[in-house]
C-alpha positions as CSV (number, residue, x, y, z in Angstrom):
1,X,0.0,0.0,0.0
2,X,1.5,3.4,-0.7
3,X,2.1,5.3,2.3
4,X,2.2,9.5,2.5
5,X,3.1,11.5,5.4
6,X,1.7,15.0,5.8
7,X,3.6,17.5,8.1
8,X,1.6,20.6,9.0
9,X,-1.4,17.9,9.4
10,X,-3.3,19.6,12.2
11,X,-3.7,23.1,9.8
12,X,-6.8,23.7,7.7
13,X,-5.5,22.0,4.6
14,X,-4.0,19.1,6.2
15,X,-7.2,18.3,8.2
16,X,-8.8,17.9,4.5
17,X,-6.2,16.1,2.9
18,X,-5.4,13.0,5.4
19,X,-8.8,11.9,5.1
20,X,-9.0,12.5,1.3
21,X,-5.8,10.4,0.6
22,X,-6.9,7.5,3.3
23,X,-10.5,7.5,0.9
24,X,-8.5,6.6,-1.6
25,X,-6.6,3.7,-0.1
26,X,-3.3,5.2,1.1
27,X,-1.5,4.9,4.3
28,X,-1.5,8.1,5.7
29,X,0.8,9.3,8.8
30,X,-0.1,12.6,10.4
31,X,3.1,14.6,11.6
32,X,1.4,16.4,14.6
33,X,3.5,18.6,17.2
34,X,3.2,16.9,20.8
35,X,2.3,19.9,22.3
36,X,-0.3,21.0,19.6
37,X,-4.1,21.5,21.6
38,X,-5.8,19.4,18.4
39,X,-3.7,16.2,19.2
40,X,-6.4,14.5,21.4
41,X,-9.2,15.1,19.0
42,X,-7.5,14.7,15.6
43,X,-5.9,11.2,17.2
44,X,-9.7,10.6,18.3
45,X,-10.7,10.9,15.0
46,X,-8.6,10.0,12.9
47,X,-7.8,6.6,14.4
48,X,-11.5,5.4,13.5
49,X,-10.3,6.1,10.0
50,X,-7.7,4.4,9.4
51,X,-4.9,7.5,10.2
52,X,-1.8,7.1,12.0
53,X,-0.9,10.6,14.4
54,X,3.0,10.3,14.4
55,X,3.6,13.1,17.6
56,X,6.8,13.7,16.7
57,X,9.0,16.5,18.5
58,X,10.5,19.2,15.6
59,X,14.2,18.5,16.4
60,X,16.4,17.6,13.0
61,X,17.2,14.0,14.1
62,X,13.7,13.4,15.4
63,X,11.9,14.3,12.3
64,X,14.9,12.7,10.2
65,X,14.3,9.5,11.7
66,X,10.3,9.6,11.3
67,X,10.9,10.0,7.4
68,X,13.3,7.6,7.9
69,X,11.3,4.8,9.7
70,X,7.9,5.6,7.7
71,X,9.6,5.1,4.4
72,X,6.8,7.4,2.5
73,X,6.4,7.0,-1.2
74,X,5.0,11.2,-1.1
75,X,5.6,13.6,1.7
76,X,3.2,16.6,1.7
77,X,4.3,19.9,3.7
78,X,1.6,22.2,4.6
79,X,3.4,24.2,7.1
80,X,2.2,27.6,8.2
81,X,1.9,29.8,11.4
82,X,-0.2,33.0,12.0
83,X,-0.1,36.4,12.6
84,X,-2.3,35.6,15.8
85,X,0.3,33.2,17.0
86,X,2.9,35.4,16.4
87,X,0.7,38.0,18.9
88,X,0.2,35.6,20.9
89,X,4.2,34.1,21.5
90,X,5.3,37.3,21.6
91,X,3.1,38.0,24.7
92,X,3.8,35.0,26.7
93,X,7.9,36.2,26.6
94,X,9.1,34.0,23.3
95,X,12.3,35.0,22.3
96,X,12.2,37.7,19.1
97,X,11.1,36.1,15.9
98,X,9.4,32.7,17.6
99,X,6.5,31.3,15.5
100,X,7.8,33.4,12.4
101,X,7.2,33.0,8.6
102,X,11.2,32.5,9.1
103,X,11.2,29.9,11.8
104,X,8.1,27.9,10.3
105,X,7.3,28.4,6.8
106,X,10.5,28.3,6.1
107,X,12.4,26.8,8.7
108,X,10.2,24.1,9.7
109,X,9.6,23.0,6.0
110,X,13.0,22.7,5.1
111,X,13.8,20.2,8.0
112,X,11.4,18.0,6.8
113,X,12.1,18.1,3.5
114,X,16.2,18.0,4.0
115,X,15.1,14.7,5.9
116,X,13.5,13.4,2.7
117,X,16.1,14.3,0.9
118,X,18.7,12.2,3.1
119,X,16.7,9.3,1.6
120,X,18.2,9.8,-1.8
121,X,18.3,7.6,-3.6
122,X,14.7,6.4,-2.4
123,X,13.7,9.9,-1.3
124,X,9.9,10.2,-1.6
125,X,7.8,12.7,-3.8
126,X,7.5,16.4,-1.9
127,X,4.3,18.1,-2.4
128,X,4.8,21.9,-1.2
129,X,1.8,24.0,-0.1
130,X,3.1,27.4,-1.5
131,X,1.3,30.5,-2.4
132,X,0.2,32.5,-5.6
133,X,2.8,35.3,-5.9
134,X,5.6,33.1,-3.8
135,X,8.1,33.9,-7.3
136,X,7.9,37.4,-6.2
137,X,8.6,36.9,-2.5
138,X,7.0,40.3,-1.5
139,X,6.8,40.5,2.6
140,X,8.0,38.2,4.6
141,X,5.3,35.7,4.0
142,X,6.3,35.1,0.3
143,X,9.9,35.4,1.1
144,X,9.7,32.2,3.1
145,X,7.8,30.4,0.3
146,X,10.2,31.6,-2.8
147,X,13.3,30.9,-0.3
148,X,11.8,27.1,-0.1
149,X,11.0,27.2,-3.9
150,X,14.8,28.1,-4.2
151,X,15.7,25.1,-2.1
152,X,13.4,23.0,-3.8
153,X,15.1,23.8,-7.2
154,X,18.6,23.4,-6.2
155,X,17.6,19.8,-4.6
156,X,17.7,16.4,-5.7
157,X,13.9,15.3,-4.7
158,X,11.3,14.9,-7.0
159,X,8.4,17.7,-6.2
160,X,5.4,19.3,-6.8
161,X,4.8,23.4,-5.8
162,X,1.5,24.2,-5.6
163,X,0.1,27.7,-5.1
164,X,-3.3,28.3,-4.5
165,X,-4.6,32.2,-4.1
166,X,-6.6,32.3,-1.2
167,X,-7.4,29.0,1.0
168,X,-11.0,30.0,2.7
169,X,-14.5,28.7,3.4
170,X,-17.1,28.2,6.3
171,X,-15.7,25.3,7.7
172,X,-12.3,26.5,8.4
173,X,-12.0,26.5,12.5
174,X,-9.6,29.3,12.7
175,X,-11.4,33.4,13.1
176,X,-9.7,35.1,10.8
177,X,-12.1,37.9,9.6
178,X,-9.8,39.8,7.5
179,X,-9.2,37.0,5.5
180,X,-12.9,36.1,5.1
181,X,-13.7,39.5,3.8
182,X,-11.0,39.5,1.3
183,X,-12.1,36.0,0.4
184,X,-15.6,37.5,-0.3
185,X,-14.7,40.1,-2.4
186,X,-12.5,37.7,-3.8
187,X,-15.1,35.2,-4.8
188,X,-18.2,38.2,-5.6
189,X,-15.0,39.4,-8.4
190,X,-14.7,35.9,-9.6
191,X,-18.5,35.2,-9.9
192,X,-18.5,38.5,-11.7
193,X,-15.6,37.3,-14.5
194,X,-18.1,33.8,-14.7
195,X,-21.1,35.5,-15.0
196,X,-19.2,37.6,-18.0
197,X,-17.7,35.1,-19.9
198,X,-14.2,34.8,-18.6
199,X,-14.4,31.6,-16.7
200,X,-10.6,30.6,-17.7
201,X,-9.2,33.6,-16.0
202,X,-11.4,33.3,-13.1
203,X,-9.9,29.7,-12.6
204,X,-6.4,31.5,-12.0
205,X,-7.6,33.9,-9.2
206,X,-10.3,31.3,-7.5
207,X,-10.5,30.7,-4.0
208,X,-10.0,27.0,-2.4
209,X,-11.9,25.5,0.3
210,X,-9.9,22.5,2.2
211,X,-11.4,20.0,0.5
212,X,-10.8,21.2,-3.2
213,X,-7.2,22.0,-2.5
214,X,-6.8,18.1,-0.8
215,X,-8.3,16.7,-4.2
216,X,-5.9,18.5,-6.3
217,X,-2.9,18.0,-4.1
218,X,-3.5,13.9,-3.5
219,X,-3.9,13.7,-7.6
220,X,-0.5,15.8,-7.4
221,X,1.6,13.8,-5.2
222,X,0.2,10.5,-6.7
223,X,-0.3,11.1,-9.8
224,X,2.3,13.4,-10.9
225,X,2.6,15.0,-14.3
226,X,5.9,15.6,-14.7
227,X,8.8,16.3,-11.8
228,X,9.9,19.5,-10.7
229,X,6.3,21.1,-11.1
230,X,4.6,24.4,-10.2
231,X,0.9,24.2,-10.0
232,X,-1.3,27.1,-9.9
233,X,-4.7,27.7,-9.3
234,X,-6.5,26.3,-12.7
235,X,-4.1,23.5,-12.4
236,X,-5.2,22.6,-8.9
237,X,-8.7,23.1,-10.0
238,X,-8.3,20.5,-13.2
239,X,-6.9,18.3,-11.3
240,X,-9.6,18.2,-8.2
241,X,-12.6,17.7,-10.7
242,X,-10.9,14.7,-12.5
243,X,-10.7,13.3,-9.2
């Protein structure tokens, strides 16, 4: 059976995804932090489904030796923090830059997927999580996502970048009411270009629930194209509906 590990698996996207790729027969190991507050519930559920929770500290060798033991055929990293944790670290007394696009997006991901890459020659497939705009790198939040791109290009694994525009719908847990109204206007701009003809174009600009974006990202990482790919928005969306 092919197996896939998915770190960032307690996020929005990776809640969507573990169950979409154990529907369709794979293995599926859930890298959650020990510490995280969604480990009881997500080991509650997930456990009646079929999903392994690996709680596995982020330290180098720890997370080296979880890739290493699990043996994954495609390794998924949906790693992200947020604004509000940032807020909220820097008020408990974390050190300067704790919970940062720098420590996580970047940091984070790159441990994970220089631990895939220590498999070489039988390193598994990466699938990225990135972001529409990440070849810029404006702010810091792009800058972490090109700066993995980079890595990602000099490597030797086998990967897919994906970069949705905006990942938002009712049924994401998090409050974040800035982004919901952007997503609105978002999505009343893309029902407009519909409405007016220009469906193609409105594919490139769409919004993505959870569950869209784990459709097209399960085809990606088993089903893969080509290697070395960058998926954007209409290409996420083609590939969820053939699903």
């Amino acid at each position: 059976m092919t197996k896939a590990l998915i770190f960032g698996a307690s996020g929005y996207t990776g809640q969507a995804l573990a169950p979409e790729l154990r529907g369709r027969g794979i293995q599926v190991v859930a890298h959650v932090r020990p510490g995280s507050s969604q480990r009881d519930r997500l080991e509650t559920e997930w456990s009646k489904q079929g999903i392994s929770v690996a709680a596995v500290d982020w330290e180098e060798e720890a997370i080296r030796a979880l890739v290493r033991e699990q043996k994954p055929k495609v390794v998924y990293c949906l790693l992200g923090t947020t604004q509000e944790r940032m807020r909220s670290l820097r008020k408990a007394g974390a050190p300067k830059g704790a919970g940062s696009y720098e420590e996580v997006d970047k940091g984070l991901t790159l441990m994970a997927m220089r631990a895939c890459e220590a498999l070489s020659p039988d390193a598994p497939r990466v699938v990225y999580l990135s972001a529409m705009g990440a070849d810029k790198g404006r702010g810091a939040y792009m800058r972490a996502r090109k700066e993995v791109e980079a890595w990602l290009a000099q490597s030797t694994l086998d990967y897919t970048s994906v970069r949705p525009a905006m990942i938002t719908g009712p049924d994401r847990r998090e409050h974040r009411t800035g982004e919901r109204i952007a997503g609105a206007v978002m999505a009343a701009g893309i029902a407009t270009l519909r409405a007016l003809g220009g469906g193609s174009l409105a594919d490139r600009f769409a919004n993505l629930d959870a569950a869209t974006l784990a459709k097209g990202m399960a085809e990606a990482g088993l089903h893969p194209q080509s290697d070395r790919e960058i998926l954007g928005v209409a290409d996420i969306l083609r590939l969820a509906r053939q699903e």
